[in-house]
Each structure stands twice: as structure tokens, then as C-alpha cells.
C-alpha positions in Angstrom: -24.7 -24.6 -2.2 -25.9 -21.1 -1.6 -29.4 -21.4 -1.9 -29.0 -22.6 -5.4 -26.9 -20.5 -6.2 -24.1 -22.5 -9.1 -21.1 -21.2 -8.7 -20.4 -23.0 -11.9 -22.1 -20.6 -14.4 -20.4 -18.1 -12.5 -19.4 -15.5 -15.3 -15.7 -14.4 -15.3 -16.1 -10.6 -15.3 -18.4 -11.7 -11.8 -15.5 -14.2 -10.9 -13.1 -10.6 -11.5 -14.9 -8.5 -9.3 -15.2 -10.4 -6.6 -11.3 -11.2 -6.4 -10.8 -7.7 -6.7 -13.4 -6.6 -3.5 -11.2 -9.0 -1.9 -8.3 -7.2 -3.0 -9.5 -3.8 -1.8 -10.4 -5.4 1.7 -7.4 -6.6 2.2 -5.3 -3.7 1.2 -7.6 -1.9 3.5 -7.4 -3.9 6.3 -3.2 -3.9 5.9 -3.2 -0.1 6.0 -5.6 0.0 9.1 -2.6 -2.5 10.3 0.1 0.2 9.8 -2.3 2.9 10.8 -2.3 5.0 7.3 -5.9 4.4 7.2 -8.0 4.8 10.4 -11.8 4.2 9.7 -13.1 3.9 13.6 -15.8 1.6 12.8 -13.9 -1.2 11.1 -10.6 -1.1 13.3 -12.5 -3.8 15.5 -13.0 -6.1 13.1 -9.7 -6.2 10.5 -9.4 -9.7 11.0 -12.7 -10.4 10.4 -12.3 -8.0 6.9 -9.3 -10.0 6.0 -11.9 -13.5 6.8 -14.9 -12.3 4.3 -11.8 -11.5 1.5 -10.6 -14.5 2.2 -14.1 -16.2 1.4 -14.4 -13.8 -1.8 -11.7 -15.6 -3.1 -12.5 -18.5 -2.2 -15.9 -17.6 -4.2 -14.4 -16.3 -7.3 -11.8 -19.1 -8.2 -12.5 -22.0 -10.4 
């Protein structure tokens, strides 16, 4: 586990946010992708946005 961190007691409005930063990062990272959104800084590392929404999700579901 996360340094004792139980993902058990996780509360839903917690379980909510975190599937919606995912949401946001990968929205982000598509409109980087079609070039709608240029943010210099992150167009490096898209894939590695779409990775840590990925593990959000992962996170937040039961």
C-alpha cells in the first residue's frame, strides 16, 4: 500500500475527484495531440500525462 495509506476508506466525493483530474488530464493531453492547446512545458511528456490519469483511475475505482 501507499505508506498506509487504505484506499478502502477512501471517501467517494475523494474517489470523484480524483476520476475527474484524470479526466481533465486526459482531455488536455488529447487537445495538445490535435494541437488546440499548446502548453510548451508539457508537450514532452503527453504520454506520460495520459500514464499518471491512467493511475488516478486506477486510484479512484472500487
Amino acid at each position: 500500500m501507499l505508506h498506509g495509506l487504505k484506499l478502502e476508506t477512501m471517501s467517494n466525493k475523494t474517489r470523484s475527484i480524483l476520476k475527474g483530474v484524470a479526466v481533465i488530464l486526459v482531455l488536455l493531453a488529447v487537445l495538445m495531440e490535435l494541437k488546440i492547446i499548446i502548453i510548451p512545458a508539457f508537450v514532452a511528456y503527453k504520454l506520460w500525462i495520459v500514464v499518471i490519469a491512467f493511475g488516478l483511475l486506477l486510484i479512484g475505482s472500487k
